[in-house]
VOPAVEX-860431 format. One record per atom (N, C-alpha, C): x negated, y, z negated; residue in one letter. Coordinates in steps of 0.02 Angstrom, whole numbers, plus 50000, padded with zeros to 5 digits. Atoms other than C-alpha are relative to their C-alpha. Layout:
VOPAVEX-860431
XYZA/...
***
This chain:
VOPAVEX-860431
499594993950000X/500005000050000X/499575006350000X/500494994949979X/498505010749978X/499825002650047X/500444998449945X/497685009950125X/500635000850047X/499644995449949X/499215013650224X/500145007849980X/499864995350029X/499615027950117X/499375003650018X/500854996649953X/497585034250184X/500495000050060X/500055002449937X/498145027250335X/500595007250023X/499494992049969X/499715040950366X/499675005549973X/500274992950014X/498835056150279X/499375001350064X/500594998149948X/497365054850404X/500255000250096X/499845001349913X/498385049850555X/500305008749988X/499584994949984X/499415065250517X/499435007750010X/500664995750021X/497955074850477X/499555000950087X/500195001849952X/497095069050619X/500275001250083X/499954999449922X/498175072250759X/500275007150023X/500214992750002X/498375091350703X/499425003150007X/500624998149999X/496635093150686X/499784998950071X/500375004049925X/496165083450857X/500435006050055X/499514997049930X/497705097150956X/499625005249987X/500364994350023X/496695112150865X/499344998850024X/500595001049991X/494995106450897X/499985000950087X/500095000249924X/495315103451084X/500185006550029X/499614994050001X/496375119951084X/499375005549997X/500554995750005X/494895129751010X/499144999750036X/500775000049982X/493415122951087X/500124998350077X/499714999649915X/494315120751274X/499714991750025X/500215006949971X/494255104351374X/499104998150008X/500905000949975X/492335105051438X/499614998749922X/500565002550084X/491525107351239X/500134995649978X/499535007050060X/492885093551173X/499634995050033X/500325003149993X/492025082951296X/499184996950001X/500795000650019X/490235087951279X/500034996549910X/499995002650073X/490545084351081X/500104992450027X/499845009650008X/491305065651127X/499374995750045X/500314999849962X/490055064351268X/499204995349948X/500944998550043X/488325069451178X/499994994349935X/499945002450049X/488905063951023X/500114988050004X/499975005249986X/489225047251092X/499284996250031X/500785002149982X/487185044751149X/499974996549942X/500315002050045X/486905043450978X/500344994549982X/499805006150037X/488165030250925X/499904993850051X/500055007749957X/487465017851065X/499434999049961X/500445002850063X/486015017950963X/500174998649935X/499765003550065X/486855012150815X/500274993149989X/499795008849985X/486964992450877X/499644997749958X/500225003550051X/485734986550744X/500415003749924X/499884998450090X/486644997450590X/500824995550009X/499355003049995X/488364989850655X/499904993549976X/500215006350003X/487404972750656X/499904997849916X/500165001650073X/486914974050496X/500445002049943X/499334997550035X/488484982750422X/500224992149982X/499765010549977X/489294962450467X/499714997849953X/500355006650038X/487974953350393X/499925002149917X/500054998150052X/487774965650244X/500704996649957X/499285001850039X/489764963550208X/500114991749976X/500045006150000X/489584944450226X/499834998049974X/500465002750076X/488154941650103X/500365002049943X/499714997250044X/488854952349990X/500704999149977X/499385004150013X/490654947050002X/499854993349966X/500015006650027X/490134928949965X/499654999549942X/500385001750067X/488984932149810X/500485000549940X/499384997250037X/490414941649739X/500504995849991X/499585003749997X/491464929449766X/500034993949969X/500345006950038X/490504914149697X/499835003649914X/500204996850045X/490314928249541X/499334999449980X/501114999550026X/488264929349527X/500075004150022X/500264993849993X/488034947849500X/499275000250010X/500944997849994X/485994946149490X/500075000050061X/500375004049943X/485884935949665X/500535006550030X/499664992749980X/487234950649711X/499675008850024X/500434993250003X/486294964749657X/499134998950057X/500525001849966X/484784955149755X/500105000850060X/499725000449948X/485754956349913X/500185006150021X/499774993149991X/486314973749886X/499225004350020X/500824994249978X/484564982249870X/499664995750048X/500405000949936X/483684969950020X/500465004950034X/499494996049947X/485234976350118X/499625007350028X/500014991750008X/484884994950055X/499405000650061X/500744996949987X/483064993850096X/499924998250078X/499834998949924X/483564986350290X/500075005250029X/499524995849949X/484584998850337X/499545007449964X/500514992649990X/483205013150279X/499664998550037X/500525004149945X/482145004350403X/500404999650055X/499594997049939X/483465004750533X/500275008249989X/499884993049996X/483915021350506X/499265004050018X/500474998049985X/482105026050533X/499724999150082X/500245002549930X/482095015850693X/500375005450064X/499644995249952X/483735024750764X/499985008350011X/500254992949981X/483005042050728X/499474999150042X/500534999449956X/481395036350817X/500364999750073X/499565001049939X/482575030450982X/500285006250008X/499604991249990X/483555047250955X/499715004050049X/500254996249985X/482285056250971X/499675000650062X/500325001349910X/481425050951122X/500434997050040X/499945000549946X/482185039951241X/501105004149987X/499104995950010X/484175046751187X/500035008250007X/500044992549994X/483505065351183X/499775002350074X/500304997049909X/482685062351383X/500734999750019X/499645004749953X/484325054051428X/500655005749992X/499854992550021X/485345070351368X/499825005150030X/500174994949948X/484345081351451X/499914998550069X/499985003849904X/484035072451605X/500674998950042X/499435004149940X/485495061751662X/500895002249964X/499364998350024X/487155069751556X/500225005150051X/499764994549966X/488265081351665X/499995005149953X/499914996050066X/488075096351542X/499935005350028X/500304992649959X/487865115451622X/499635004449950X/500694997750012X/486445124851592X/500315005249933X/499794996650072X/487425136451467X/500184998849934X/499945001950066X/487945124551347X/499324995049994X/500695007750024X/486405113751340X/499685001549926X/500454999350071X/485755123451193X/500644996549937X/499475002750052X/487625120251092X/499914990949990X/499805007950006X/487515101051159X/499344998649964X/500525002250043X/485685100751068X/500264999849936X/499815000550059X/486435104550909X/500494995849983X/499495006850026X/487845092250922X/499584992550019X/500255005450009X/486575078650964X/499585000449935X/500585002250065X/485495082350813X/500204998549948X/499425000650061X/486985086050690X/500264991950001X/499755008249990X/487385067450770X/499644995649960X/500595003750018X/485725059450738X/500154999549925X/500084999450075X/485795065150551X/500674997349969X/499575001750009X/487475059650538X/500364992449979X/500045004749994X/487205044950600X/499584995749947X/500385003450050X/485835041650478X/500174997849933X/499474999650048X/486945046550343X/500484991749998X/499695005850010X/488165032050396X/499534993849977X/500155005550028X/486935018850402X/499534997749935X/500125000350079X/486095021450244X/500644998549946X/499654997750020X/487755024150176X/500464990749990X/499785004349993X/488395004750224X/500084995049952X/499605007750053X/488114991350092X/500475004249936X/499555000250039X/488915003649968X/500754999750025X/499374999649988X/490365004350067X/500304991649995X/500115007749992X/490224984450083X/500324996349937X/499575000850066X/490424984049907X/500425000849967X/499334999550034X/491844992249885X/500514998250023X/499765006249963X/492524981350006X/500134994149964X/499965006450032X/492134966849926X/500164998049942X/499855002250062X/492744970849768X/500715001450029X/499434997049975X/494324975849864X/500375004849970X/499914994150021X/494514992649772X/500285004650074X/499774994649935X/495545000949935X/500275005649959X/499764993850034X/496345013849810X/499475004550008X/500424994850004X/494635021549807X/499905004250051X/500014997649961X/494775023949981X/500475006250028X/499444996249983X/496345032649974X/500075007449982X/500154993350061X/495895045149834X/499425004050064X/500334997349942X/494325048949954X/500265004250064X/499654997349919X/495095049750122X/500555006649992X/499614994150001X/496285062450045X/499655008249984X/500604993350003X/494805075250006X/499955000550068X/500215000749936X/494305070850176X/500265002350050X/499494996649971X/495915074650246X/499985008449988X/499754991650003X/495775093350154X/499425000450033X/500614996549966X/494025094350217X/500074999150092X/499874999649936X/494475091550403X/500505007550002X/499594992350011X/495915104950382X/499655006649979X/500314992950027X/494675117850312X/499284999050073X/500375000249941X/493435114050463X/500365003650050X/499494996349925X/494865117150595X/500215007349971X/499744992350021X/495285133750487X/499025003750016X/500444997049992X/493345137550489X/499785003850090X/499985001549935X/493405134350682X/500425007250032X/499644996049974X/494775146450704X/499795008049964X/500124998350021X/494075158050602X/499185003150020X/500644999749994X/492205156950648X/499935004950063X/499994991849968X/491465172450728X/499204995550068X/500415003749980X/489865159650804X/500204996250038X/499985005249963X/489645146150936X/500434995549971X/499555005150000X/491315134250914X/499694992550009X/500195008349988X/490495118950972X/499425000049954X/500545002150039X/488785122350864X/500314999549919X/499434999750072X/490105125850713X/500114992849991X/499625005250018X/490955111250737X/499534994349973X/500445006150031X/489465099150724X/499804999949951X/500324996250062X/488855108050574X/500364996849962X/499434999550033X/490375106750494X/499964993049978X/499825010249991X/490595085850531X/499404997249974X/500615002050040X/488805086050464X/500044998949911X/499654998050065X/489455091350304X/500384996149977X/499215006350009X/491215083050288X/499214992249998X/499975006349989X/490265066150326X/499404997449944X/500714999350030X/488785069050217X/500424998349916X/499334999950048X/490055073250063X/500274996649990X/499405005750019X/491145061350081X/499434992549980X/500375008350020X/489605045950088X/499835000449921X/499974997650061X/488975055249922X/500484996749956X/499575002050042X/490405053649831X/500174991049997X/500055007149984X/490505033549895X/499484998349970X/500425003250030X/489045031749826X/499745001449923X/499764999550062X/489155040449672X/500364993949950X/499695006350032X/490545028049618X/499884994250031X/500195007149980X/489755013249694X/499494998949935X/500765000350079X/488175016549551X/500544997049952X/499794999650053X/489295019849431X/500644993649966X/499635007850032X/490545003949430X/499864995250017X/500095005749987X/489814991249510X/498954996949986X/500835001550020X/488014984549424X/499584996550072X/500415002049942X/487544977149603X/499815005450038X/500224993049965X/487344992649671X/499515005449977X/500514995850054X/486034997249553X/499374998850038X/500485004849926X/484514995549687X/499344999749963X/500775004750023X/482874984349624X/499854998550081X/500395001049971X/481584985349745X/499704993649995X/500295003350007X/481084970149798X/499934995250064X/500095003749944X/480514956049931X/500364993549998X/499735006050010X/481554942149926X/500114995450096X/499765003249950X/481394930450089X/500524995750021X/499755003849992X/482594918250042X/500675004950021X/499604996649977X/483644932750088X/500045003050049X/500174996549940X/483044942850206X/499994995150062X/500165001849939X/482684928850320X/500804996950033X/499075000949967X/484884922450327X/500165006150015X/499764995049973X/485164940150329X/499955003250078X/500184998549914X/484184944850493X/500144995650034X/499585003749965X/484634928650552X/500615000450046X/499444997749963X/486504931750565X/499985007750038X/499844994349950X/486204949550627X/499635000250062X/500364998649910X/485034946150784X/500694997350039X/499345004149922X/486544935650869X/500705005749984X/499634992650003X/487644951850797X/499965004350052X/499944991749945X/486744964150887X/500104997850066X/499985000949947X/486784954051025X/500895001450022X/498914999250005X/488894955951017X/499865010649992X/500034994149996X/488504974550954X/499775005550061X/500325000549911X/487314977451101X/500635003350063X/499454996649944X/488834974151211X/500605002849976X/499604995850038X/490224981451124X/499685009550018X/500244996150021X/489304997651101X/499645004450091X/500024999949925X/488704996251298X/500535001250029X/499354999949965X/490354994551354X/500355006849967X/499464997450021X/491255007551253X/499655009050002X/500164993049980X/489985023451260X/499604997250089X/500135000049916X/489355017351437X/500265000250048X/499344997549944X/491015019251503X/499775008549997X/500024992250007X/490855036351440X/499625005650028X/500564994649932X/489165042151535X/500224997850057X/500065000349930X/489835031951687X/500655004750014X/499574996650001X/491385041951668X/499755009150003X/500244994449993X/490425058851651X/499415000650055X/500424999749922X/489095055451799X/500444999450050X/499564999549917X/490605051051938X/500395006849987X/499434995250021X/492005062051850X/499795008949949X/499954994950063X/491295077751732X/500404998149926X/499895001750071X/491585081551553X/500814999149982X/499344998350000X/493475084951590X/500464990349988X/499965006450020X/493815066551595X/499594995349943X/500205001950089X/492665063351449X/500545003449947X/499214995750052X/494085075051355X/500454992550002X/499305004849986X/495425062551444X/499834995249945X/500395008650021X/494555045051367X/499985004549932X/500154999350066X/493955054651205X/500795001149953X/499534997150032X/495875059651177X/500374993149985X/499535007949990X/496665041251228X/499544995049939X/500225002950075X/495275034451094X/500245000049932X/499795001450056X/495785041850955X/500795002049979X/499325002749986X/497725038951002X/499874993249990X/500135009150004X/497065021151000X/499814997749944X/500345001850075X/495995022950830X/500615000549949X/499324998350036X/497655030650756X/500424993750000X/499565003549991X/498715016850800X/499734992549970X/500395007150039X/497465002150759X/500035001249937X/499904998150036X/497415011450606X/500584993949963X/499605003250022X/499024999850563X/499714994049986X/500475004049997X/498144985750597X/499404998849955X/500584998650039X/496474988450529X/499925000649919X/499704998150067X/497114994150371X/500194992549970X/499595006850038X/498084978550349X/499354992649996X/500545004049994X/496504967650402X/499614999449959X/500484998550060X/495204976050295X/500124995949934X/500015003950067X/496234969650136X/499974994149998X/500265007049993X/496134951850195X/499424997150029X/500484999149979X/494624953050273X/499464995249928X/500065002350029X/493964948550114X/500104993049953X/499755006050053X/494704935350034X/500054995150056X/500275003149951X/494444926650217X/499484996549986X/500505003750000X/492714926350180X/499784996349906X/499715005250086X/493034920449992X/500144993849995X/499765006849999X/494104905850041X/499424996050045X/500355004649946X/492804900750179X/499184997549926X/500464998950055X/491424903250018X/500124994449954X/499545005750067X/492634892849884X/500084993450031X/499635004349972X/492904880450012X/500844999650020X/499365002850006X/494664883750018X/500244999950094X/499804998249932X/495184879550199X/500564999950034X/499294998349991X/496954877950198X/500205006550010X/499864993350008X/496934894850128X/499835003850045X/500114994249933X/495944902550266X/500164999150060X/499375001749946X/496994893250406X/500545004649990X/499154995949995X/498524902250319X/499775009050005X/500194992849991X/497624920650319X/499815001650051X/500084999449937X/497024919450501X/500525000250039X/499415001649949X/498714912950561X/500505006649987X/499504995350038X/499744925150446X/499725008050016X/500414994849976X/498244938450504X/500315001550050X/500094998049936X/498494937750659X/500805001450008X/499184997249987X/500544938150666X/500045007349986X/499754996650022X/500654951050569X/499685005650013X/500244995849962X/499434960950634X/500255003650074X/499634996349923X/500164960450825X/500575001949976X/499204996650010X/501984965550756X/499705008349954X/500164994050040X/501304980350649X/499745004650077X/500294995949926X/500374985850818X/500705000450036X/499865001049974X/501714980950914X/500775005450006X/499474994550022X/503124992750825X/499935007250030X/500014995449976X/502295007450852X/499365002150060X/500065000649939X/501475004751019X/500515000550070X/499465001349936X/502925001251142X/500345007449996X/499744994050003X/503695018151082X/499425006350037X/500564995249952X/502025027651142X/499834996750070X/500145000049927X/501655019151281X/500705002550044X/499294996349960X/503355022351362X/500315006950002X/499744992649987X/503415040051315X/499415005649983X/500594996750001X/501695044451331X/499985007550012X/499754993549964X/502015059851440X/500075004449967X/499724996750048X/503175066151326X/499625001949946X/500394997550073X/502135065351149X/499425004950025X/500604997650010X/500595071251230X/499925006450012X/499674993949985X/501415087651297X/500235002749941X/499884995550046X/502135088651132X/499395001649945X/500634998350073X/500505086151021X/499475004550045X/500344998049966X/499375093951151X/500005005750049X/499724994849970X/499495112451228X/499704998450096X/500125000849931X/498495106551380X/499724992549995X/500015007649996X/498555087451430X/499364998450054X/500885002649952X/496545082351526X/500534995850058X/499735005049956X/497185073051698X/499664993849967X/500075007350008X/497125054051677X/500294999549909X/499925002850074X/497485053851488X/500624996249978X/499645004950007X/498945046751501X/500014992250024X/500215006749990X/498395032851590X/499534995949970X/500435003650039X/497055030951475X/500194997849936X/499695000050075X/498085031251318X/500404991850008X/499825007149998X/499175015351380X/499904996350025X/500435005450001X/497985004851449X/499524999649940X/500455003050056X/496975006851299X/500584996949930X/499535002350025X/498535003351199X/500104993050012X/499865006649990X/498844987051284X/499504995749993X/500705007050007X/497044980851250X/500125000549924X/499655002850056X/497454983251063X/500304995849990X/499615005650037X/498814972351055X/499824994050021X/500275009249990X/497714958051132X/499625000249939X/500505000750027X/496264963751017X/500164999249901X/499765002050052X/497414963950857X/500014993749966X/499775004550003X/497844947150885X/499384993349977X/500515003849991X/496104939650910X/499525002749925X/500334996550056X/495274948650743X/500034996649942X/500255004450066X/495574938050606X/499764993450021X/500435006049952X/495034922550715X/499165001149970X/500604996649993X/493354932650737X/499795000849953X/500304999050058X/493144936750554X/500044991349969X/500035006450031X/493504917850502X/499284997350048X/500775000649985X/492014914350610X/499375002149988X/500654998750005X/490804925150588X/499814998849912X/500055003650058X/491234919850411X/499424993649969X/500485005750005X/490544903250433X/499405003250002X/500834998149985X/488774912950495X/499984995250080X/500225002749926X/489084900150645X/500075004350066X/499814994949968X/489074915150774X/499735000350055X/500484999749940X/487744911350900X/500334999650078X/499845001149930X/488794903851035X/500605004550027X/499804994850002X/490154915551008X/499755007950015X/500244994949991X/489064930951015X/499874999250081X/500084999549933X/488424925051175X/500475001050083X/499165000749941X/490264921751291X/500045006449998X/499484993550000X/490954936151224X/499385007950026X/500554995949971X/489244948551255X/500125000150081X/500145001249927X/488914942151440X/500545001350024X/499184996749958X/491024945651472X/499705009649988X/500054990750008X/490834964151388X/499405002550044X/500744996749968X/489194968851475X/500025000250099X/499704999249917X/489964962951666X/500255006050007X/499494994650001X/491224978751614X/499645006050053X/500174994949967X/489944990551670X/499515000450079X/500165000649939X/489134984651828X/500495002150049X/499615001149963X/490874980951901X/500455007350025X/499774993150019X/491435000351824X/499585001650075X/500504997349953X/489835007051923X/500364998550097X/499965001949937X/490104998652090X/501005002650030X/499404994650007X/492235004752101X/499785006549980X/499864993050009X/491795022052053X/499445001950062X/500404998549916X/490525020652198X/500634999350073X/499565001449959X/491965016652298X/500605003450002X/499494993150014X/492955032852237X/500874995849974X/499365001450033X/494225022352136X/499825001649942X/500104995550055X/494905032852001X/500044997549922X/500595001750076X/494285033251818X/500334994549959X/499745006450034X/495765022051746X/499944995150003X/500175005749981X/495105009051831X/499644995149965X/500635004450036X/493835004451707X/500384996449928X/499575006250047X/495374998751579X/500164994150024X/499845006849967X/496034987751715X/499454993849990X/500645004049993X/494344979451716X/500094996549931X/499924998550044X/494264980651543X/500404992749949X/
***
């Protein structure tokens, strides 16, 4: 009940803020922000990778109740992901900062604004993945209330951004990154604040432990290989979409996303809290139990999507005219084709977490990679052939 109760304050939050933002900073910056800002999160396939495997260890220690071997799991974790976070600022900085200036459609007048929303990114980004096993933990103790209390600061601090925005006498687009630097910085803080303070595994002892480190990296190399493509496919639409089409259709796609994040939102929400106790029963042995949370997952997941999907896709037009003073061409076509890959991808998600459960993930990672990673050859070669940008859901 929590996490839906997040779940409507942010959607509502969220899709005032998202008509203002696009409103004030005009189609072309909304896409340089989703654009630019999107370099940096393709380099974030090893913190994603390790997000997984972090939640996984850590779910199951918790679960078997051994706080030491817990707290052992928490600080290797920690001390990973400062080591990937060191890696993805080194990548940032060089080959993500040529690939920005070189090969992005960007015009010569905003290039200095789009530097500051890639750097405000970078640091942002670093922020998250440092920021991961405590979130992991409060996962795994399934404390979602905490999230709710949070997300509702979060919610005023977005609303006082879009007032700064309208307000701000300076560069709009260098504002805005500033701003999201802040908000995101703030909000991990406070996550990690009360991660110290109630949970003794989160208390971080430096130390070398192989018998850990070496299952941990384990399951995350055949991760990133899944992250990899995931992460390929979803911002590499986005530069092949801004090399055929301009930033104006990066707007379209960046607007039909988070119409799509909003709506999974139902979903997701409802997942997260079983998410856990998935990898519990697979931990306890109980396997009846995690037959009935995959099966009961997955129903109840596509009908929650499924309610308030069919109402937007069929009157797309309509909402987006009413939430939106000026509608990007294609966005409506991008809003309900990405809608209809939800309600496959709803369906298939607690499956996916009862597997990677086991840790057996190798052959899995591989099918499903080598499908996602065709996405963008096949993208490329149609947009060489001047078929237009929706095309790459069909594929898709």
């Amino acid at each position: 009940m929590m996490l839906y109760l997040r779940m409507f304050l942010t959607m509502i939050v969220g899709l005032y803020t998202s008509r203002v933002v696009l409103t004030t900073l005009g189609v072309e910056d909304f896409g340089i922000y989703g654009v630019v800002g999107g370099v940096v999160s393709m380099l974030s396939f090893i913190n994603a990778a390790m997000s997984l495997s972090t939640s996984r260890f850590l779910t199951i220690e918790i679960g078997k109740g051994d706080i030491c071997r817990a707290q052992k799991v928490f600080s290797v974790a920690f001390e990973i992901h400062i080591a990937v976070s060191l890696l993805i600022l080194l990548l940032a900085e060089t080959v993500g900062l040529w690939f920005v200036v070189n090969k992005l459609v960007i015009s010569e007048d905003r290039m200095i604004a789009a530097m500051w929303v890639y750097q405000c990114s970078i640091l942002s980004m670093i922020v998250s993945v440092t920021q991961v096993p405590y979130n992991a933990a409060i996962i795994s103790h399934e404390k979602m209330n905490v999230y709710t209390y949070v997300e509702l600061l979060n919610a005023f601090f977005k609303l006082a951004v879009v007032y700064c925005l309208l307000i701000g006498k300076v560069d709009r687009l260098i504002l805005y990154a500033v701003l999201q630097l802040f908000v995101s910085t703030f909000i991990a803080l406070i996550y990690r604040v009360y991660s110290k303070k109630e949970y003794e595994e989160c208390r971080i002892i430096w130390i070398y432990d192989k018998q850990i480190i070496k299952p941990m990296l384990g399951f995350t190399v055949w991760s990133i290989l899944g992250n990899v493509a995931y992460i390929g496919v979803t911002q590499g639409v986005n530069i092949l979409l801004n090399i055929f089409f301009g930033p104006v259709v990066n707007s379209a796609r960046a607007i039909a996303v988070q119409v799509q994040a909003t709506l999974n939102s139902f979903w997701t929400n409802f997942l997260t809290a079983i998410n856990p106790q998935i990898i519990k029963s697979y931990a306890s042995n109980e396997v009846s139990r995690l037959h009935e949370l995959v099966a009961r997952g997955s129903l109840y997941a596509f009908f929650l999507m499924l309610i308030f999907t069919v109402p937007v896709i069929s009157e797309a037009p309509y909402l987006l005219r009413l939430w939106l003073n000026n509608v990007p061409d294609y966005t409506v076509a991008f809003v309900r084709l990405a809608l209809m890959l939800s309600l496959i991808d709803c369906m298939s998600e607690p499956l996916v977490n009862a597997i990677k459960a086991t840790g057996m993930i190798k052959i899995y990672q591989i099918v499903v990679s080598l499908i996602l990673l065709s996405i963008l050859p096949v993208s490329y070669i149609l947009f060489k052939l001047n078929y237009p940008p929706f095309y790459v859901y069909i594929i898709i």
